[in-house]
FIGULO-358279 format. One record per residue (C-alpha): x, y, z. Coordinates in Angstrom, 3 decimals, padded with zeros to 6 digits. Each point is the difference from the previous one (the first is absolute). Layout:
FIGULO-358279
         X         Y         Z
         X         Y         Z
...
//
This chain:
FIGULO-358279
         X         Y         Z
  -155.641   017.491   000.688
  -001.402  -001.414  -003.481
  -003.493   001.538  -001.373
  -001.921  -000.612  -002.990
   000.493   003.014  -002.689
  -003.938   001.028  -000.301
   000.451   000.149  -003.715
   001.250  -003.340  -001.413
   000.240  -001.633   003.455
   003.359  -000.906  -000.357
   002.101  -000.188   003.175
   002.147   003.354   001.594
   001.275   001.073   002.739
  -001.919   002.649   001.913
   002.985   002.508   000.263
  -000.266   000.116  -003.738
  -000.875   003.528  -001.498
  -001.490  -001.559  -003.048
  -000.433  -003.893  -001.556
   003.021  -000.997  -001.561
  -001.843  -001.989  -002.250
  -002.896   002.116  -001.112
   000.819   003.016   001.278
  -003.345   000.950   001.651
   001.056   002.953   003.223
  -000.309  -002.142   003.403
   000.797   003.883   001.981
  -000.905   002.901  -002.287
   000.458   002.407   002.848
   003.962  -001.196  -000.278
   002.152   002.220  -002.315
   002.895  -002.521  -001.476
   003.438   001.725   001.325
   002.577   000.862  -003.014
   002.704  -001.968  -000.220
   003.160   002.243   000.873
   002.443   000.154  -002.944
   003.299  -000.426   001.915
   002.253   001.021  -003.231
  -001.371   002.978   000.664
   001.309   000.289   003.500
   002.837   002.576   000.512
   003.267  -001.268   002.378
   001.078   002.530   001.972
   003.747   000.690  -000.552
   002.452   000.204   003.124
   001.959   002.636   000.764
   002.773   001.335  -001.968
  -001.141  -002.733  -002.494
  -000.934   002.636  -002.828
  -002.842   001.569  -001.625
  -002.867  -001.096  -001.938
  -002.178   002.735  -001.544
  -002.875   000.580  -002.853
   000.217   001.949  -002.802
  -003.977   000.980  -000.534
  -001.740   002.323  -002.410
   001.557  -001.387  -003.140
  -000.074  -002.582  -002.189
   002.481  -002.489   001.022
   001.103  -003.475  -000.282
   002.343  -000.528   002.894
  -001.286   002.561   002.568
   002.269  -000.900   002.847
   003.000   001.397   000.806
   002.652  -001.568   002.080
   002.580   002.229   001.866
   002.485  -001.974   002.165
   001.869   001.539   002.907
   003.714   001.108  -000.118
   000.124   002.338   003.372
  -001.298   002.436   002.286
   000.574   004.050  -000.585
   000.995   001.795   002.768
  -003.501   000.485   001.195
  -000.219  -003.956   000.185
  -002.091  -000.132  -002.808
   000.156  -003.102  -002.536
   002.347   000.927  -003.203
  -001.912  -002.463  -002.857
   000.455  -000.108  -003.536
  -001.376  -001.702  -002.696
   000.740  -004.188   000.040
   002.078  -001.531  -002.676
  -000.325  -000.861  -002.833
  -003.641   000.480   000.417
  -001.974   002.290   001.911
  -003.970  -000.038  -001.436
  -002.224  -003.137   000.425
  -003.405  -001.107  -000.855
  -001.013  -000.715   003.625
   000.713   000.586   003.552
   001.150  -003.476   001.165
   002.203  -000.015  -003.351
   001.630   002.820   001.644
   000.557  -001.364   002.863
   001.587  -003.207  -001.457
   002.431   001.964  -001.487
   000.853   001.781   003.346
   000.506  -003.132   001.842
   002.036  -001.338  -002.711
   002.240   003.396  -000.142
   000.062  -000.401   004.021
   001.404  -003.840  -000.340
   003.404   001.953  -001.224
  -000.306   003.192  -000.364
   002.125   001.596  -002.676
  -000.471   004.378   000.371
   002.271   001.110   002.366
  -000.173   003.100   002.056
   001.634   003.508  -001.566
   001.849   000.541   003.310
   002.019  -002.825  -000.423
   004.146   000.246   000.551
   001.862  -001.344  -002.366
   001.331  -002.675   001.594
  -003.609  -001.246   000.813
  -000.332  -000.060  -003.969
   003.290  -001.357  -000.782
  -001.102  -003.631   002.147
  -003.628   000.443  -001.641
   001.529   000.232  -003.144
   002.951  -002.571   000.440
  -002.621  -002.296   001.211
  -001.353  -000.639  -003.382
   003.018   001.060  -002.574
   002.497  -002.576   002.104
  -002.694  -002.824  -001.266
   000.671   000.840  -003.828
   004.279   000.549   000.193
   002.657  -002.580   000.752
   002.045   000.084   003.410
   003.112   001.871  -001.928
  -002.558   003.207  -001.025
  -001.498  -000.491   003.558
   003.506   000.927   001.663
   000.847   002.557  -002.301
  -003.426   001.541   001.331
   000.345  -000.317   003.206
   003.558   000.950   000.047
  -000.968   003.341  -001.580
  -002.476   000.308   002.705
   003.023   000.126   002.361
   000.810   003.272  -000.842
  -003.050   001.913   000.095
  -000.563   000.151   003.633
  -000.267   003.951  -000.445
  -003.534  -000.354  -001.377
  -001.439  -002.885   002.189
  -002.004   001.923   002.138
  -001.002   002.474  -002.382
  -003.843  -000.030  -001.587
   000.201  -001.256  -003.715
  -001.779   003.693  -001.067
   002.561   001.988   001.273
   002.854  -002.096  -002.371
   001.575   002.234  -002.737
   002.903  -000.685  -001.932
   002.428   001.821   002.301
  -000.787  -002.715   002.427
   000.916  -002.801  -002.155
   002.893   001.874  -001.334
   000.734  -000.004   003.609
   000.483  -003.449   000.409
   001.566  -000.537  -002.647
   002.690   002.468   000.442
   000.498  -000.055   004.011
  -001.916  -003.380   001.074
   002.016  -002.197   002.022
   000.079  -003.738   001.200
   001.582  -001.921   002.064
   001.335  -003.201  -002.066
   001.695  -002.705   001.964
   000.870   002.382   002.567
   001.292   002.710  -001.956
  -001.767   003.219  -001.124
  -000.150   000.557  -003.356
  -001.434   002.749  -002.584
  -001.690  -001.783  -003.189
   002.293  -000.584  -003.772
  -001.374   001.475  -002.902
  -001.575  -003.467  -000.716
  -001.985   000.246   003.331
  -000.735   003.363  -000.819
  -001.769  -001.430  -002.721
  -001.842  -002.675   001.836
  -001.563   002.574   002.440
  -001.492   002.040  -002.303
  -001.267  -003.042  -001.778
  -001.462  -001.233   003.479
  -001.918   003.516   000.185
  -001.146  -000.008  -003.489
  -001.489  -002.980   000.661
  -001.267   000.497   003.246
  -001.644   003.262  -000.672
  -001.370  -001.334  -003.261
  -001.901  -002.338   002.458
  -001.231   003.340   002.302
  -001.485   001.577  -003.169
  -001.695  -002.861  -001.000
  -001.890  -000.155   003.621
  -000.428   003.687  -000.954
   002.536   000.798   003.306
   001.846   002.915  -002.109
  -000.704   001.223  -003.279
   003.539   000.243  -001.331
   003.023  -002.435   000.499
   002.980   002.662   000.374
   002.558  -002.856  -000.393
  -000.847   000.117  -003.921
   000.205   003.612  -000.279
   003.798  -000.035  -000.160
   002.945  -002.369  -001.027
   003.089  -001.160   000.722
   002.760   002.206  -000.378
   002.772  -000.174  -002.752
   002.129  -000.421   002.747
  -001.581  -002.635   001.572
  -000.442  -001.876  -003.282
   003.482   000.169  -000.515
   000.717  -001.477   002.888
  -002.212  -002.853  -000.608
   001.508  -000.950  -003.113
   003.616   000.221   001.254
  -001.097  -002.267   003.213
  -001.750  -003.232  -002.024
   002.556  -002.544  -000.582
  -000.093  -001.885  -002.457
  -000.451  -004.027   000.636
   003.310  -001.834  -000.683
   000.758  -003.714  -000.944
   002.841  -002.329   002.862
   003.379   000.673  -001.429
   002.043  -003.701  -000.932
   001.576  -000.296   003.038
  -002.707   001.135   002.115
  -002.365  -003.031  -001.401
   003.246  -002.287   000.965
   000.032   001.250   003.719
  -003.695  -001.011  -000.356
   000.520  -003.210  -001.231
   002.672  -000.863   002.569
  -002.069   000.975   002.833
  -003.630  -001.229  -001.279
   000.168  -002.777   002.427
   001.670   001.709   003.564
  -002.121   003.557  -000.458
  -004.206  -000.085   000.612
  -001.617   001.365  -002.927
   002.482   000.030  -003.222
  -001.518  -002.703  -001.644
  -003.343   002.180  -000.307
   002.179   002.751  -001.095
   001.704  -002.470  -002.707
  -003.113  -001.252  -001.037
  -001.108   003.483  -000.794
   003.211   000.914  -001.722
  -001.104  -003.496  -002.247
  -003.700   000.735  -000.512
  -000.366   003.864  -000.061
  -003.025  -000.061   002.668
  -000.732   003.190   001.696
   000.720   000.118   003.858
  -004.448   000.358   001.204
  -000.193  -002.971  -002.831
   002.449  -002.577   001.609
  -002.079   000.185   003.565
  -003.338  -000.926  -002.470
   001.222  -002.967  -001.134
  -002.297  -003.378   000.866
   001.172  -002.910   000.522
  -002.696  -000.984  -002.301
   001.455   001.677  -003.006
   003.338  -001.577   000.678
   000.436  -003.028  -003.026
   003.156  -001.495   001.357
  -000.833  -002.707  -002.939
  -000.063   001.976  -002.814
   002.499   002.929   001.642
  -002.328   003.032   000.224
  -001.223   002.093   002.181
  -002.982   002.447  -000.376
  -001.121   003.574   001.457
   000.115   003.629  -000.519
  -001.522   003.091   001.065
   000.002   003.533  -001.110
  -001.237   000.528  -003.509
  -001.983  -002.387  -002.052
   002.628  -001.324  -001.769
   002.143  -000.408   003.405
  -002.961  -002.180   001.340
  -000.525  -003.813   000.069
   003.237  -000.482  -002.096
   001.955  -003.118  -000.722
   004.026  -000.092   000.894
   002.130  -002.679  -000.998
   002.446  -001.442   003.003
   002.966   000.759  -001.469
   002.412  -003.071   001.288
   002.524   001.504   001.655
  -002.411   001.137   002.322
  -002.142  -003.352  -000.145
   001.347  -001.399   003.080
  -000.172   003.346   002.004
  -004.008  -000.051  -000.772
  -000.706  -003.524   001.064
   001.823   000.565   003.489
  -002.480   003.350   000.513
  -002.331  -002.326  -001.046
   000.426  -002.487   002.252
   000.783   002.473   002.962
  -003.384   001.622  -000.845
  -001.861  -003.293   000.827
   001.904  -000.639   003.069
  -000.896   003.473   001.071
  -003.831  -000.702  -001.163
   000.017   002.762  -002.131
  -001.948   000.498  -003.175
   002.625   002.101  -001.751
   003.210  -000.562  -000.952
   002.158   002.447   001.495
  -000.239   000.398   003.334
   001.646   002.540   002.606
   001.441  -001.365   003.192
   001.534   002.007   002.366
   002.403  -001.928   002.413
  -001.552   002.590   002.661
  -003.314  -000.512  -000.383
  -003.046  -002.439   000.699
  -000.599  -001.147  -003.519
  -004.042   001.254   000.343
   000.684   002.183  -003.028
   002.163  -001.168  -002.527
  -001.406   001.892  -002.737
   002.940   001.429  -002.535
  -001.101   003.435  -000.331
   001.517   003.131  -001.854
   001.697   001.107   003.193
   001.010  -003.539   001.068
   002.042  -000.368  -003.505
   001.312   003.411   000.284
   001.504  -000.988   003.583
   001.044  -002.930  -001.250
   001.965   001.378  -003.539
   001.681   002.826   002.205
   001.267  -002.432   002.526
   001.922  -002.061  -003.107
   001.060   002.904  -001.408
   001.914   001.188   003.172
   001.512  -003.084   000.999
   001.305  -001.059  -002.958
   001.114   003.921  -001.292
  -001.812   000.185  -003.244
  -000.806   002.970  -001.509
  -002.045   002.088   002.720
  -001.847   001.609  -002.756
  -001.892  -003.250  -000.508
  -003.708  -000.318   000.222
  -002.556  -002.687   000.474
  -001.285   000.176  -003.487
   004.037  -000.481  -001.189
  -000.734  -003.692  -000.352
  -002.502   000.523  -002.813
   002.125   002.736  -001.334
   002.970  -003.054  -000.224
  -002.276  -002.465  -001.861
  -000.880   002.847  -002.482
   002.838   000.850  -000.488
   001.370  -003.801  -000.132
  -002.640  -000.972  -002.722
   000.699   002.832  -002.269
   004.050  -000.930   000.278
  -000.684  -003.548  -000.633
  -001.919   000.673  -003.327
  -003.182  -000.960   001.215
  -003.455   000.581  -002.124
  -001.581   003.398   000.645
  -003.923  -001.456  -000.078
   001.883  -002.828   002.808
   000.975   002.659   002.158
  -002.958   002.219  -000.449
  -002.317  -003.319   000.908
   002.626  -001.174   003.087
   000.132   003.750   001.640
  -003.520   000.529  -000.644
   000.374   003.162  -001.948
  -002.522   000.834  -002.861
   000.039  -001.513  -003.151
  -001.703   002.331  -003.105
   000.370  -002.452  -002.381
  -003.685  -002.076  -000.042
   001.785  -003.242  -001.795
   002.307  -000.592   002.682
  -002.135   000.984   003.208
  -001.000  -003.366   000.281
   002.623  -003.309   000.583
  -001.421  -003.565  -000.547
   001.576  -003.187   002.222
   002.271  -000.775  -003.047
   001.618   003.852  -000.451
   001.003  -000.302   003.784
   002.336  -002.296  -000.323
   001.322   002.705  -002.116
   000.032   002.557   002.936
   001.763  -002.808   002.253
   002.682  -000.605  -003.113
   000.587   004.645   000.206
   000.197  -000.113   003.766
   002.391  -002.238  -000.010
   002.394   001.902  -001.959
   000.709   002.091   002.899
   003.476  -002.008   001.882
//
């Protein structure tokens, strides 16, 4: 209901507790409420959530602690510590943001954890920074510590990982095997890493996979075990040639052998960075150097790369190379690592070559092919994408490639 304000006689409604526009009181007797201040408001944390508590008596500028929750004792009491990277904050509810962003993806993890519950934590962000070669290796190693699955990551000294490494076994395409010096090697590498992870998440104090080394023996045995890479003997690159056209996949191991890329490289190349105009082809990977480098297509091989090219759009692939098995459905065509590997070792055995031969053999060849032929060191350093110290020649204008397509071609 409107009233006239006794005072100026304006009009207001007669719930008001004063005149809005003079301010004269139309109910003394009323006492105006205070407003609540809602910032001020505490939200009550849920269960197993964390802690939030106040540091009082002293002088300080983020009173608020933040403990998150990592277990219960043996009592079934919470086991908190102190949240990460920062614990103290100005206010309550800043707290409590902090703890429902920590419990979004929570990143402690509990001390009794086995090991093989912090081997898949930890593989589950170091397999997003490696490449799928450095993921097998891992996981292979992984193979032979079954000894120390079950067992809590405290109770891990270096007897233990000695342990695997001296007596682990795996089964490996249905045989079981004890690891080579070389895998040796990777398992303690996998539980240096690992266990650098565990003392970072304060798990353990001490990694005992650094407080020893390999031995001499061991070493040894490493060193006599790596083989050296090795360029196609003559008459081995003529079997090649003569079967290019009957056998699947030689003419991506020939066009290796005449443009020195590295086996993970070939499976990067787009179709995009294919110039079948100016005969070049572009990719790289590895070092910075290695990366986004220009190859010229040297012509023997010219022909071979326009028919991948043209059997990578029929496929609808974005990549030149392409894997397809005879066996399979064509989903996946990817050409991976493994995919080459398979590949290189089934040409090898059918047509006898040397059974030490490796995948990375055809970039080996064309090394090996450029230095016999006489071609320019600063052309081979640019083509292979190895580093080049020399600041004058790091950089190749449109007019010096024609150079590098004049030294390639020097190789017959």
């Amino acid at each position: 209901m409107i009233i006239k304000c006794p005072e100026c006689e304006l009009q207001v409604s007669d719930k008001a507790l004063s005149c809005p526009h003079c301010g004269f009181p139309l109910q003394p007797d009323v006492k105006p409420r205070k407003p609540r201040n809602k910032n001020n408001k505490r939200r009550r944390l849920p269960n197993g959530f964390g802690q939030i508590s106040e540091i009082k008596n002293r002088n300080l500028r983020n009173p608020f602690r933040a403990m998150v929750s990592i277990g219960k004792d043996e009592n079934g009491r919470p086991i908190c510590k102190p949240l990460k990277p920062e614990s103290y904050f100005p206010t309550y509810n800043d707290a409590y943001a902090a703890l429902v962003e920590y419990n979004k993806n929570p990143y402690d993890l509990n001390p009794s954890i086995t090991v093989k519950e912090l081997y898949e934590k930890w593989t589950e962000e170091y397999f997003k920074t490696i490449g799928e070669s450095s993921i097998r290796g891992t996981e292979d190693a992984w193979r032979y510590c079954a000894a120390v699955y079950n067992m809590r990551v405290i109770e891990v000294r270096a007897r233990h990982i000695k342990g695997c490494m001296e007596e682990g076994k795996a089964t490996i395409r249905g045989k079981e095997q004890t690891p080579s010096a070389s895998m040796k090697n990777k398992i303690k590498t996998l539980f240096n890493q690992m266990l650098d992870y565990a003392v970072e998440y304060e798990l353990v104090d001490r990694n005992y996979s650094r407080t020893f080394n390999l031995s001499d023996e061991t070493i040894k045995e490493i060193q006599t075990v790596k083989k050296e890479h090795m360029a196609f003997a003559d008459l081995e690159m003529e079997l090649l040639w003569q079967h290019v056209d009957d056998k699947r996949f030689i003419d991506v191991l020939l066009i290796q052998c005449y443009s020195g890329w590295r086996p993970q490289e070939l499976g990067l190349i787009e179709l995009a960075n294919v110039d079948l105009v100016k005969g070049t082809f572009s990719g790289g990977m590895k070092t910075e150097s290695g990366t986004d480098r220009v190859v010229p297509i040297h012509s023997r091989i010219r022909y071979l790369v326009e028919r991948k090219y043209t059997e990578a759009q029929k496929l609808g692939s974005d990549y030149l190379f392409n894997y397809v098995d005879e066996n399979s459905n064509r989903k996946n065509i990817k050409l991976t690592y493994s995919r080459y590997q398979k590949a290189f070792g089934r040409i090898r055995d059918e047509l006898n070559l040397n059974p030490e031969h490796r995948p990375h053999d055809g970039r080996k060849h064309f090394v090996t092919a450029v230095k016999k032929y006489g071609v320019d060191e600063y052309a081979i350093k640019y083509m292979v994408g190895h580093k080049i110290s020399d600041i004058t020649e790091k950089v190749y204008t449109d007019r010096e490639f024609k150079w590098l397509k004049e030294e390639i071609e020097k190789i017959k």
